[in-house]
Each structure stands twice: as C-alpha cells, then as structure tokens.
C-alpha positions in Angstrom: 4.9 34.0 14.2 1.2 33.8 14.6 -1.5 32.0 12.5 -2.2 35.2 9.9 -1.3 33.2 6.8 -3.9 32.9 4.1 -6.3 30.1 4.8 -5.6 26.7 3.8 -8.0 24.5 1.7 -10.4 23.2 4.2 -10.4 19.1 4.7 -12.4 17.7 1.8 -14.7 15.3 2.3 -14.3 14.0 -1.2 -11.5 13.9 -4.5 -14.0 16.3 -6.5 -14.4 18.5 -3.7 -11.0 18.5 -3.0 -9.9 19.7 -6.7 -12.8 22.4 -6.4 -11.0 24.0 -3.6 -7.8 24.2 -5.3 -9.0 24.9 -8.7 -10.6 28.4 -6.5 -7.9 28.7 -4.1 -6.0 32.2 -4.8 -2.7 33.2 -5.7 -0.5 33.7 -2.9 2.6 35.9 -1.8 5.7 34.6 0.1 5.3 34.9 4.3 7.2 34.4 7.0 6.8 30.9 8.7 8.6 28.3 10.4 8.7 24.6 8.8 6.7 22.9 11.4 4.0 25.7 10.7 4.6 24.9 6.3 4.2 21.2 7.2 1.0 21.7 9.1 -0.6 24.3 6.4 0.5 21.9 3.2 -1.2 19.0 5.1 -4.3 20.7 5.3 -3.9 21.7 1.8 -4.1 18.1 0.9 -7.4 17.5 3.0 -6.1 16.0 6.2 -8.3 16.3 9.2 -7.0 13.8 11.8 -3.2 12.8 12.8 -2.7 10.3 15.0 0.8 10.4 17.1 2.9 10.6 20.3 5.0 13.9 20.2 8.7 13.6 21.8 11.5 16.1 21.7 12.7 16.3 18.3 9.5 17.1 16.9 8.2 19.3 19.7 8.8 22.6 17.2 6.1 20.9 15.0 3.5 19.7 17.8 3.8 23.3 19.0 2.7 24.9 15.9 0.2 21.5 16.0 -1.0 23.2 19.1 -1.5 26.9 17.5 -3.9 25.0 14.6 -5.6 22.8 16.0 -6.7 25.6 18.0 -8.4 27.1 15.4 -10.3 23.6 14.7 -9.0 23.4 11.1 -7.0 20.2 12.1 -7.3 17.4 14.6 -4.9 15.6 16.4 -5.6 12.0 18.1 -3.1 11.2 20.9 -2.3 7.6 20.7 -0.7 5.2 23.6 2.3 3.8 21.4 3.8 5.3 18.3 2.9 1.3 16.7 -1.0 2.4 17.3 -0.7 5.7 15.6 0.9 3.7 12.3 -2.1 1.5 12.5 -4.6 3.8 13.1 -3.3 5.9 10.3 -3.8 2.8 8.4 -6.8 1.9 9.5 -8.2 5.4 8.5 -6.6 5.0 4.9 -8.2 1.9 4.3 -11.7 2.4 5.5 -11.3 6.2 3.3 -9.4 5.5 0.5 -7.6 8.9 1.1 -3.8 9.1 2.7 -3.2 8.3 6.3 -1.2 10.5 8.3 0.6 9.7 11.7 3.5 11.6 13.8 6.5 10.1 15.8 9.8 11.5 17.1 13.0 10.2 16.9 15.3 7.6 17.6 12.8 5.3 19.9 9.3 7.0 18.9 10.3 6.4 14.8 11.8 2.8 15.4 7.9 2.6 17.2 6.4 2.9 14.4 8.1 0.7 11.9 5.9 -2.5 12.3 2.8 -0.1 11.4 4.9 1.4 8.3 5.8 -2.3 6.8 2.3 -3.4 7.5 0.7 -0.3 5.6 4.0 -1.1 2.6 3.0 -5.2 2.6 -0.5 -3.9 1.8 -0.4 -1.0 -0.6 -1.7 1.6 1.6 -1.2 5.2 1.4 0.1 6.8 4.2 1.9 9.9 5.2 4.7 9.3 8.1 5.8 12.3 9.3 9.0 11.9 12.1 11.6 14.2 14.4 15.1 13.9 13.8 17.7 15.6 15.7 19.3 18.8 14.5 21.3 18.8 11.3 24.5 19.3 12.3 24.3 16.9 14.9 23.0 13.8 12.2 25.5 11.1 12.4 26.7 12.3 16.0 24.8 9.4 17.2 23.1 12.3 19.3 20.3 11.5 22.1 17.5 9.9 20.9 18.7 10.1 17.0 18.5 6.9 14.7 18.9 6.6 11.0 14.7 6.3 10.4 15.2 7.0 6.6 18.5 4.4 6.4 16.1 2.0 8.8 12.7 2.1 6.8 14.3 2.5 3.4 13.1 -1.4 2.0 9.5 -0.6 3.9 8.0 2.5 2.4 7.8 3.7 -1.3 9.5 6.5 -1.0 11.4 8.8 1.9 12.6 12.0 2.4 14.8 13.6 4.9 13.8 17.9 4.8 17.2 19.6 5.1 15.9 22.9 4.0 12.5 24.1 5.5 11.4 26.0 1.9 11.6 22.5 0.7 9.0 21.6 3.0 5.6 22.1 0.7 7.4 20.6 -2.3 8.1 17.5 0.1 4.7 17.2 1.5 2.9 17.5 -1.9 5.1 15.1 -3.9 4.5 12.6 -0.6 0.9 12.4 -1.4 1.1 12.6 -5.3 3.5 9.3 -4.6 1.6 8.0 -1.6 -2.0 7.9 -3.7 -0.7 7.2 -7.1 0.2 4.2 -8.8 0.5 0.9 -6.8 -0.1 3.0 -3.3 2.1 3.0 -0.1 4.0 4.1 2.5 5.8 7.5 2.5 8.2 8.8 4.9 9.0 12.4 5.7 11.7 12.5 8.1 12.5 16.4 9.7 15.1 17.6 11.7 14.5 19.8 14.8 15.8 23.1 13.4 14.2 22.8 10.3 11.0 22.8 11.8 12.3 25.6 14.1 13.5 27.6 11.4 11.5 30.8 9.7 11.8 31.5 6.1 9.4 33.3 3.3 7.2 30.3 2.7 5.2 29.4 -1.2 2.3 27.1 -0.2 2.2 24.6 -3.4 -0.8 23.0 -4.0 -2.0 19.3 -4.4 -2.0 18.5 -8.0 0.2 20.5 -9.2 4.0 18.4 -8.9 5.5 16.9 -11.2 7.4 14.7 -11.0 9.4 13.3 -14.4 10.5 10.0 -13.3 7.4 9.1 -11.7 4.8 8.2 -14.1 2.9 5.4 -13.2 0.9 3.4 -16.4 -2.8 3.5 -15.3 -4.1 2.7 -18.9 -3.6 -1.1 -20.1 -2.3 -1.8 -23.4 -5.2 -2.0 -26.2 -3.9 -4.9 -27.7 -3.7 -6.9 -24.3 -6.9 -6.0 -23.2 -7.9 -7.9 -27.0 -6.1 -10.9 -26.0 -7.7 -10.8 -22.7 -11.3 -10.5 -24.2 -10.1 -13.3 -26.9 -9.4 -15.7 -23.8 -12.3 -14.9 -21.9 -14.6 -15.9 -24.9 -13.1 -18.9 -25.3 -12.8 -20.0 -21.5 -15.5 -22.6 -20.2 -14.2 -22.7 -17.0 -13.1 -19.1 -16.2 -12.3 -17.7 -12.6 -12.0 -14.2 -11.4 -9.1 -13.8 -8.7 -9.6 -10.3 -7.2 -7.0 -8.8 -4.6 -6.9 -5.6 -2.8 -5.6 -3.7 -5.5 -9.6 -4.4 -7.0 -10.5 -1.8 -3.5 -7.6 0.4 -3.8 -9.1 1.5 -8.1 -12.6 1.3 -6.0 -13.3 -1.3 -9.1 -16.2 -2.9 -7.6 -18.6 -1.9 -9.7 -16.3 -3.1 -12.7 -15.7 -6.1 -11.5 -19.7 -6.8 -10.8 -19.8 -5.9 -14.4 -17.6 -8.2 -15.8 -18.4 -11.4 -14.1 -22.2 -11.2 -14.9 -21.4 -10.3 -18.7 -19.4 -13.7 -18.7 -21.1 -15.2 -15.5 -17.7 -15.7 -14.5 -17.3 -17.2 -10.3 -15.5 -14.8 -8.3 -13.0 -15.5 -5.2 -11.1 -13.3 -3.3 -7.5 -12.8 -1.5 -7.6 -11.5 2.3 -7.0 -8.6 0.6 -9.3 -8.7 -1.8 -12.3 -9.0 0.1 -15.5 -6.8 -0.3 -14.2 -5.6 -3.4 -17.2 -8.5 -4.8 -20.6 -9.0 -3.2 -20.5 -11.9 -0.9 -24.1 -12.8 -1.3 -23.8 -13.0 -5.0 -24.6 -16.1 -6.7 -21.3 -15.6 -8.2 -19.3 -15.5 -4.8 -16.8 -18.0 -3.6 -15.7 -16.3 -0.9 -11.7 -16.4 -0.2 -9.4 -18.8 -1.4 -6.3 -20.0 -0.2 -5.0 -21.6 2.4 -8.2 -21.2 4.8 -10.3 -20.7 1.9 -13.4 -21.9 1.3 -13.0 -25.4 -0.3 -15.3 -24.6 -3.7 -12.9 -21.7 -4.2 -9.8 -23.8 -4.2 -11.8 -26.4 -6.2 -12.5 -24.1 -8.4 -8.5 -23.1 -8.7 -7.3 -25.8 -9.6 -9.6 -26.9 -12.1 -10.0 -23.3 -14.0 -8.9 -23.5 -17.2 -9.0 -19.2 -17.5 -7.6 -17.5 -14.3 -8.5 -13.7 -14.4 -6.0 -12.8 -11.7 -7.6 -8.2 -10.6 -5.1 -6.9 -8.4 -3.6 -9.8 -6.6 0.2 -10.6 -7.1 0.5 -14.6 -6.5 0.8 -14.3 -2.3 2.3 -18.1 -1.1 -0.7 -18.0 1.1 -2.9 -18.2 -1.8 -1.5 -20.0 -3.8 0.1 -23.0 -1.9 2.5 -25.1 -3.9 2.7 -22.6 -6.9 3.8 -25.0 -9.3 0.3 -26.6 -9.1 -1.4 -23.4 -8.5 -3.9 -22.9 -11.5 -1.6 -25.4 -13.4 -4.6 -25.8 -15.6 -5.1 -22.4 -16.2 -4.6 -19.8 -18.9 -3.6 -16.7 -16.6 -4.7 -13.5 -17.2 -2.8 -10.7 -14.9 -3.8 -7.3 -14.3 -2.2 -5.1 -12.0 -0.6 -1.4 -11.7 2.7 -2.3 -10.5 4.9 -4.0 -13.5 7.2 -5.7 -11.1 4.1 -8.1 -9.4 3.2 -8.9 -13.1 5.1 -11.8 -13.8 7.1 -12.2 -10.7 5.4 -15.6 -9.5 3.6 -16.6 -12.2 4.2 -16.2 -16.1 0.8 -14.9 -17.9 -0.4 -15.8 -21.1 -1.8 -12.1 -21.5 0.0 -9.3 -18.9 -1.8 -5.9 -18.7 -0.2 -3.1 -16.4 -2.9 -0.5 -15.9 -5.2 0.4 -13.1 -7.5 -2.1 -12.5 -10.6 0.0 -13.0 -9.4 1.1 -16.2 -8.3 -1.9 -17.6 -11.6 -3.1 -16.7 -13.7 0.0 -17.9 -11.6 -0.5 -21.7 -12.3 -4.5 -21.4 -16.3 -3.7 -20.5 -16.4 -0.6 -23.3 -15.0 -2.9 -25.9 -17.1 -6.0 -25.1 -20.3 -3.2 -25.7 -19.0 -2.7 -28.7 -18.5 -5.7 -30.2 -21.6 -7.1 -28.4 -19.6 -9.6 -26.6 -21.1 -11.6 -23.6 -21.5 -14.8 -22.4 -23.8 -17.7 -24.7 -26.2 -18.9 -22.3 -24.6 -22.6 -21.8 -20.7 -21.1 -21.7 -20.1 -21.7 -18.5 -23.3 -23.6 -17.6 -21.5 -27.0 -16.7 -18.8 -25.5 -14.4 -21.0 -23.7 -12.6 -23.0 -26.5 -12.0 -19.7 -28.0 -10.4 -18.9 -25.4 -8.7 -22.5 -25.2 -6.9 -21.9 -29.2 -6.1 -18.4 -28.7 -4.3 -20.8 -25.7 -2.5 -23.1 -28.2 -1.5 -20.9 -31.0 -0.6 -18.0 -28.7 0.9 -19.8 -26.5 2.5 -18.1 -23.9 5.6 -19.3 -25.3 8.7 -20.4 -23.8 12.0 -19.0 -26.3 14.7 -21.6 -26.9 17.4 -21.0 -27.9 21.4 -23.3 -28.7 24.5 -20.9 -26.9 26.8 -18.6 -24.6 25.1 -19.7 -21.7 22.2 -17.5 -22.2 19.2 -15.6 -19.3 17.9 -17.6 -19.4 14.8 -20.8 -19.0 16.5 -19.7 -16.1 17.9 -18.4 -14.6 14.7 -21.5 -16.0 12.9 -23.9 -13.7 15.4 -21.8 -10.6 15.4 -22.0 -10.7 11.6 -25.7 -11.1 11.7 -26.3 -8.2 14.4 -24.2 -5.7 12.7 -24.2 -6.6 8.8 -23.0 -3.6 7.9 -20.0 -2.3 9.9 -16.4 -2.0 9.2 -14.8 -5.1 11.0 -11.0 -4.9 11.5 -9.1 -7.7 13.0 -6.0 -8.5 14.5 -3.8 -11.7 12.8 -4.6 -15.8 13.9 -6.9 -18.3 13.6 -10.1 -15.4 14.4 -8.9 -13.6 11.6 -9.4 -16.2 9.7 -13.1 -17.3 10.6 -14.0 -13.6 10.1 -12.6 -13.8 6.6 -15.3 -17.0 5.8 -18.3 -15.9 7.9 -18.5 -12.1 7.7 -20.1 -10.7 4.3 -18.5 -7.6 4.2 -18.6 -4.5 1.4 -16.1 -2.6 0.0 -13.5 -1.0 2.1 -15.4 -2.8 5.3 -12.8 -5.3 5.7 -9.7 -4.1 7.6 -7.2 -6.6 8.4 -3.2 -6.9 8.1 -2.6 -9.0 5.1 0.5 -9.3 4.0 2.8 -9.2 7.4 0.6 -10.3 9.5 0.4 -7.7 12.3 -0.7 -8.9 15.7 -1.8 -5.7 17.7 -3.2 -4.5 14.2 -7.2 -4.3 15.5 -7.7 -2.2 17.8 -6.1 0.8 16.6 -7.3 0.1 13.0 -10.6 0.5 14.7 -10.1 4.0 16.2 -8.8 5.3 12.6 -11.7 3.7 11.0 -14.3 5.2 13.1 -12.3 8.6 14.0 -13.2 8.7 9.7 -16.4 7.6 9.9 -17.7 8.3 13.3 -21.4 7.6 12.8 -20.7 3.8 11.6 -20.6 0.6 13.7 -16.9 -0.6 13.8 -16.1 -4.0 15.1 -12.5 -5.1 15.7 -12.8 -8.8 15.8 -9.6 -9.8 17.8 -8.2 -12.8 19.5 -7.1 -13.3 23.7 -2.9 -13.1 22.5 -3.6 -10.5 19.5 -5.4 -8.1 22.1 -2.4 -7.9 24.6 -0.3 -6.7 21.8 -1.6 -2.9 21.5 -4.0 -3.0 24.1 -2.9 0.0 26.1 -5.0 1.7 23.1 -7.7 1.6 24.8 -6.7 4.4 26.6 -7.0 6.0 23.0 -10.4 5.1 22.8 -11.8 6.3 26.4 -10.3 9.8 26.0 -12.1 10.6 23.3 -14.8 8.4 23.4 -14.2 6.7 20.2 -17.1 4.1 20.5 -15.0 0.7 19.1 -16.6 -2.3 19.9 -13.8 -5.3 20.6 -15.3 -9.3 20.4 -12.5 -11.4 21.6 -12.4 -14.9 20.9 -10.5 -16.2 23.9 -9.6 -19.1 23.7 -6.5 -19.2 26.0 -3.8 -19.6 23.1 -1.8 -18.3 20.6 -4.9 -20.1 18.4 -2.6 -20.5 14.9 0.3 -21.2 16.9 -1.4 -23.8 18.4 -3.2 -25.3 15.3 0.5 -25.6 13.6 2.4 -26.9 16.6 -0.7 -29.7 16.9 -0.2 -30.4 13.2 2.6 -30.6 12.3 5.5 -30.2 15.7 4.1 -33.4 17.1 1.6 -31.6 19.5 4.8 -30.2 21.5 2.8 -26.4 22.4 6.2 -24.3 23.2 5.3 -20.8 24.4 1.8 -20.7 23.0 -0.3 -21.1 26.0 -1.6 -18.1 27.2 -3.8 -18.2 30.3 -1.4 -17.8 32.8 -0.9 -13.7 32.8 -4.0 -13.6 30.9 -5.6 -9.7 32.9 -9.4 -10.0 33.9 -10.8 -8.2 30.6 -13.8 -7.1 32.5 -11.4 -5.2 35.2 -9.2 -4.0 32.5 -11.6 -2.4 30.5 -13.1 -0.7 33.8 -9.6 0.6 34.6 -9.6 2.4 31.4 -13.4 3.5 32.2 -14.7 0.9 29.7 -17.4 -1.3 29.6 -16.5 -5.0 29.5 -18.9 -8.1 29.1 -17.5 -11.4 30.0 -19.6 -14.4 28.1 -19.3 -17.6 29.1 -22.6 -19.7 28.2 -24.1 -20.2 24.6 -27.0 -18.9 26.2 -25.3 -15.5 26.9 -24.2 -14.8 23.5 -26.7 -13.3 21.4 -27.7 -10.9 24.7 -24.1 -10.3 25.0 -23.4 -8.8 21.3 -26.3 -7.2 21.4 -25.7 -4.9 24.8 -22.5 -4.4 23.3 -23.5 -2.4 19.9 -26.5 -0.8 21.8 -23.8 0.5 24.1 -22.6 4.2 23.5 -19.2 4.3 23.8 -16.3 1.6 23.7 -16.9 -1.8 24.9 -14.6 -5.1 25.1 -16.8 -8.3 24.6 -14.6 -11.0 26.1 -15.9 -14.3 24.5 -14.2 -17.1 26.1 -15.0 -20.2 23.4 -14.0 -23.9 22.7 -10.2 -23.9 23.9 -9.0 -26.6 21.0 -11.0 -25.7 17.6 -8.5 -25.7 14.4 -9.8 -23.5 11.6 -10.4 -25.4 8.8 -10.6 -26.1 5.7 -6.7 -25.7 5.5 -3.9 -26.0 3.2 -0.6 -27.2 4.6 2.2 -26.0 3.7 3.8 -27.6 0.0 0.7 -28.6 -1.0 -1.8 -28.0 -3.7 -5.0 -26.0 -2.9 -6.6 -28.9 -3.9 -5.4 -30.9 -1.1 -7.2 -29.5 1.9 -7.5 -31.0 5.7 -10.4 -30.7 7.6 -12.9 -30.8 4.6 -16.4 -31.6 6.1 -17.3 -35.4 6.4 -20.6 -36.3 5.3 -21.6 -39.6 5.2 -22.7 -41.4 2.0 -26.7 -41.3 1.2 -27.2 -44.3 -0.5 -25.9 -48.0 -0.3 -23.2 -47.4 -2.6 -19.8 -48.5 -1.1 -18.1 -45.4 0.6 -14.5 -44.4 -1.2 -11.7 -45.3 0.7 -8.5 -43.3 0.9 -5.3 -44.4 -0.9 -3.2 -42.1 0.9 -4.6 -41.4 4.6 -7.6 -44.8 5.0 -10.5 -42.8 5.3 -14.3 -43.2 4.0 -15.6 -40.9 2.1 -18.7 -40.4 0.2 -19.0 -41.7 -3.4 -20.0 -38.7 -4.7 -16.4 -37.0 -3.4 -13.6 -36.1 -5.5 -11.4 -35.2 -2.6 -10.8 -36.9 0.6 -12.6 -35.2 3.5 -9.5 -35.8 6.1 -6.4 -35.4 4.1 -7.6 -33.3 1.0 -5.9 -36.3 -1.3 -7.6 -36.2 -4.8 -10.1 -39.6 -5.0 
C-alpha cells in the first residue's frame, strides 16, 4: 500500500473552515487500503492535527501507517511517557480548543492505562476520541497476551464505544465518534480495533464529517418556547436572582450570552469549578465560585436567592453542600442539554433542555422584543447585600515573616501572566487557583468532577501543543506532581515550553486539612517529605530548568525568570507547611455555614455578637459567625 489516496481535508483551524473543506472536497472512488491507513485518513478528515499516545503491539499495524503520514506532515503524533498522560493531554487539548481530543493506547495494559484520563474527560463533558489495540479477532475472549475487555471495562465511563470488527466499517465508526463525541452533552468516545482489522486491506469509501446520521441520536439543542416564557416570567418577578453557570456555559461557548443576560437584569453571577471563565471575573457582577471553597458572598448569595438561574451546571454535592438547604429559598430555573441532569438533584419550577447558548439566544431575542429588562431599583437592595458580605467576607491573602503563603504565590503568578491558560492538578492549590486567578473562557483547565491527581502537567502539554504561542501555567501541588511526573520527558523532547509552580508544602495539602478537621489531627499516610526527589535535580535530569524558592523575597524574581524562560521550567515553591484553604463547607452542611470566614474585629463600641453554637465574637454587623459559619 502506499500513500496515493486522494488527499484528506487538511486540519482546520476553525468549525467554518472546517465545513468549507468538506462542502469542496470531491467525489471519491473506492481504493485499496488497510484499516489503520482508513482510521488515520478519516481522522484527518475530521481536522485532527496532534495525537497523543504510547504505541504497543496490538496497535503497531496502525502506528506503522501513523509512521507513513506523519511523514508527509499532514498529521502529528506526540509521544507521551504513560498512556494516563496521553488521556489527559488529549483532554487538555479539547478543553483549551473546544474541538475533539484524540489519544492512542494498545491493549490489555496500555488501554486499562488510560481509563483514569477517559473517566475524567466523561465526569467533565469533554469530547474526546480514544482510539485502542485489541488483539486479533479470533483470538477475543482467548484471554490472549496483553488482551482485556477495554469496551466491557470503560462501558459506564464514555458515551459511547465501538469495537471495529470489519475494517470498511472503519470511516463510518470514526465519523459517527465525532458526531457523538461533539454533539449534545459532549464526551468520551471509544474506538476499540483489533490487530487484523487494522492489518487488513479492503476497497475503502472515505465518509465525510457531517454527513452521518444517526436516527436514534438526536440530541434537543432548542429549548421549549413556552419554558423559556416561564423563565422570562420568573426572572421579571425575581428581586433577588442568581446566575449559576457550570461548564456546560464553556462547552455552547455562551459567554457572550450569559454577559448578556445578567446586565439586562443586573443579575450576580457565580460559578462551578467547571464553570469558571465562562463569566468575567472582574465584572461588577462576579462572585467568583461557589461551593464548598467558594467565596463566602457567593454562598451568601445561595442561600438567600430567591430565583436561582442554574446555565449548565447539574447540582454537583460539592456545590451544593447539604442539598436540602441548598437554594431552599429559591425558585430554580434549570437549563441544560442533557435531560437526565435536569431534575436529577433538584426539582425546577421551570426545566428547559436545549443548548445553553440557544436557550439563551431565544430568552435574550424575546426579552428585545417585548422590551423586557431590569427597572432600575429591581435588584438594587440585594446587590447592595451582596457588595456588604464582599466587603465584610472578603478572600484573604494570608501573610507570614518567615514562610510565603501559597496564596501569595498564586496571587503573583496570576498577576505576571493574566492571561494564560492555567491547568491544575486536584487539592488544596487547586483550590486557591480557583479564588485568585481571573481567568477567561476555556483558560481554566482543571479535573472537576473526579478529581484527577496527575491531571496538570499533561493537560498543559495538550493545551499548549494547541496553542503553542500562549503562556500555559500548570499550577500543581508537591503530591499531585509525583503522580504523572515522568511527563516531563514529554515536554523536553519536544520542547513544549510548560511552565509548572508547585506549591510544596510537604503534604497531601486536602488530605491534611480533612484529617486536621475532622479525624482528630491523626495525619495517616499524608505526609510527604520523606521520598520527596530534589525538583531542581529532577528537572535537570530531564534537561529542564528548575528554580527552587524558598524566601518571600525570592518570589516575584522567581516567577518572573520562569515565564521569560524559553522552554519548560518547574518552579518549586516550598510555602507555609500548615495553611487550610478556607472559606470551607464541611461536609452535611449548608453553604451558609462556612469555617474559616475572616475575623474582623468590630469598629465601634457596640457589644461584639457572641456565638450560640461555637462561643466566638464576632462583629455586630455579621450575620454569620466568622469561626464556625453558624447563622447569628
């Protein structure tokens, strides 16, 4: 076989340049090919330029055709360390794009690899492609070398799988993987191909992105008129309305939207994890995240809404705390894609299943019409709350004489490089990069839903393999890093310049926090120097720069060498060895009822308000208690 086959669509840079290519792309006649070689050529037809994998022996066939295209430059391949980093860095690329995410493993022990980077990329709705070996037909079942059931083991962590028995199934397969991976709520798809199928010739059709179909797939994108009616009636009414914008807000790209809506209604706006960027930060309008290391105005602001405007979000325990006194105020409005998240944790008054940017475009088109909007003193009085729990509850940057908090160091990251993608890994520094970095949309990469230690790093590499010419910053943690750090090696073969901040504080830091709270301070297992490598050694090993910072002095010099540096670096920060991230809900409690609330002293000779349920002073002006988060 040789590489004679009509061109494929070139990799678009863009959806509308994408469906310019096919709309000019040119019948084709049946030609002999092998499956690996369809696989490849339908890929590029769907405007992939990178994979990221680790080949192995069932899926050799395909990496040798890989081999043949990539030789021609029409396709790039980036070898990863671990099969778990090419899942991440797949997903890292999908988030920071928007388009699918494609990664490569082989069998048995490369595909079990890379399940923890498939179920992170399914807890978050994010559309990738997962291409892996499997042994030869006949021998499925055989419990053959290297073979595992992949589909059997993945089947409640993607949306969808397929297992390619017949190689002229092959484009079919690939282009209902993206329809399904990029449509509707999006997700995980797997595409699972034995090693004689991809050896095997046959006259191959190339099918082209588009044009599947697929009968009992047919996600609802519009929302029903009548709803969105309801939803406007509610919103008119509301005096104390709240916008509560997840990730599905980035996955519609309905930033713009949602801007829209909350200054036609001047309407506060907080965001999940998830959710972040979709809103400006440094809007008026901005409460930053909520939940349970949320600011404290946004959980305020929760559980005293009496409209809750819930944009792609689906009730996460994280956000909400105890749910029955989650909003329990609150009229909710829901609006999401996926039918089964509406009304799954928390009954709406009004449920619209749609696309959120539609929904939104038909609630902003009928407000026009109408003339609609906001009388100037609607909401007047509960912004003016809201702007008092700011002021009194404000996020707080801890400072030491002789040790530099980990905020600090987030803090001056944020303000050297305002503008890159930040990824993170999972733990308390995930957590103080949520509150302190301002982030737009699709610049905030960071495992959600599961939780992925190890995520970081390789979520860098996809995100700036996509967008090489952009600052990316993974923020990550001393435990987090150890997790996928042999990706480094990723990095410094290519030169993919990913800047790393650790916050190194010598612990598992949320481990910590929780075994200090509430396991009587009994710290099983979490401690973390001991084994802990010399980051500035490491990183030299891998022919990386490292920067060790110590000294508050150090700091701002420190982050500053590291993005002026041209190529990978690893910033190892080594900060205050017992700071808790607060504020913080504990678990079976109402967002209202935060710990570590700041404590301000009262500012007048009124009598300080003490405590029923924990003894301490507060202010008189508080309406929660600063230390136990019990309402005053």
């Amino acid at each position: 076989m040789t590489l004679s086959l009509p061109s494929p669509i070139s990799p678009a840079k863009t959806e509308n340049q994408n469906q310019s290519a096919v709309s000019q792309s040119p019948i084709l006649s049946p030609q002999r090919a092998t499956g690996g070689f369809a696989l490849l050529d339908s890929l590029l037809r769907h405007g992939v330029e990178y994979i990221f994998g680790y080949p192995g022996g069932a899926i050799l066939p395909i990496y040798d055709d890989l081999y043949k295209v990539e030789s021609t430059g029409a396709l790039k391949h980036i070898l990863v360390r671990h099969e778990q980093g090419a899942a991440h860095a797949a997903d890292g690329y999908a988030r920071a794009t928007g388009k699918v995410g494609v990664c490569f493993g082989t069998s048995g022990p490369g595909a079990t690899n890379l399940v923890t980077g498939i179920a992170t990329a399914y807890m978050d709705s994010i559309p990738m492609v997962i291409v892996t070996g499997q042994v030869p037909r006949k021998m499925i079942g055989t419990d053959a070398f290297q073979e595992t059931d992949i589909y059997g083991i993945t089947l409640p962590i993607v949306k969808h799988s397929y297992v390619v028995r017949d190689p002229k199934d092959m484009a079919r397969i690939v282009a209902e993987a993206f329809h399904i991976a990029s449509t509707g709520r999006p997700g995980p798809v797997l595409i699972d191909v034995p090693k004689d199928v991809a050896f095997e010739e046959f006259d191959y059709e190339p099918i082209e992105p588009g044009t599947v179909k697929l009968p009992g797939y047919r996600p609802t994108v519009k929302g029903n008129p009548r709803q969105v009616n309801a939803a406007i009636k509610l919103i008119k009414e509301s005096r104390r309305p709240l916008l509560y914008v997840g990730g599905g807000a980035i996955a519609s790209n309905a930033h713009d939207q949602i801007k829209d809506l909350a200054e036609l209604f001047n309407i506060p706006v907080t965001t999940t994890l998830m959710g972040i960027g979709a809103f400006d930060e440094n809007h008026p309008l901005s409460l930053g995240m909520l939940g349970m290391h949320g600011t404290a105005y946004a959980n305020f602001a929760v559980s005293d809404c009496d409209l809750l405007i819930c944009v792609g979000a689906r009730f996460d325990d994280r956000v909400t705390g105890k749910l029955d006194e989650f909003a329990s105020r609150a009229k909710v409005i829901h609006i999401d894609i996926d039918p089964a998240e509406v009304g799954k944790n928390r009954i709406p008054e009004v449920p619209i299943v749609g696309d959120v940017r539609n929904v939104l475009l038909d609630l902003l088109r009928r407000c026009k019409q109408l003339g609609i909007k906001a009388t100037p003193t609607q909401n007047q009085e509960w912004l003016n709350l809201i702007n008092r729990w700011r002021e009194e509850y404000p996020l707080v940057v801890p400072q030491h004489p002789d040790s530099i908090s980990p905020q600090e160091a987030i803090v001056e990251v944020g303000r050297q490089a305002p503008n890159a993608f930040y990824t993170t890994d999972v733990g308390q520094h995930q957590m103080w990069a949520a509150q302190f970095l301002k982030n737009g949309p699709r610049r905030w990469i960071s495992s959600a839903g599961l939780g992925t230690m190890g995520f970081g790093l390789p979520a860098a590499i996809g995100a700036k393999v996509a967008f090489p010419d952009e600052e990316v910053i993974c923020i990550s943690g001393d435990a987090s890093f150890q997790m996928c750090l042999q990706e480094l090696g990723t990095a410094a073969q290519y030169g993919i310049n990913v800047k790393t901040l650790i916050v190194n504080n010598g612990w598992q830091g949320m481990v910590r926090q929780w075994q200090q709270a509430f396991h009587g301070e009994r710290y099983s297992c979490s401690n973390m120097e001991v084994g802990m490598p010399d980051i500035e050694l490491l990183a030299k090993a891998y022919g990386i720069k490292g920067i060790v910072v110590k000294e508050q002095a150090q700091l701002k010099d420190a982050i500053a060498e590291m993005l002026a540096h041209k190529g990978p670096v690893i910033l190892n920060v080594h900060v205050t060895r017992d700071e808790n991230c607060y504020p913080m809900v504990a678990p079976g409690k109402s967002n209202a009822q935060m710990v570590g609330l700041p404590k301000q002293p009262p500012t007048s000779a009124v009598e300080p308000v003490c405590c029923s349920h924990c003894g301490s002073m507060n202010a008189p002006n508080h309406n929660f208690c600063s230390e136990c988060g019990t309402k005053l």
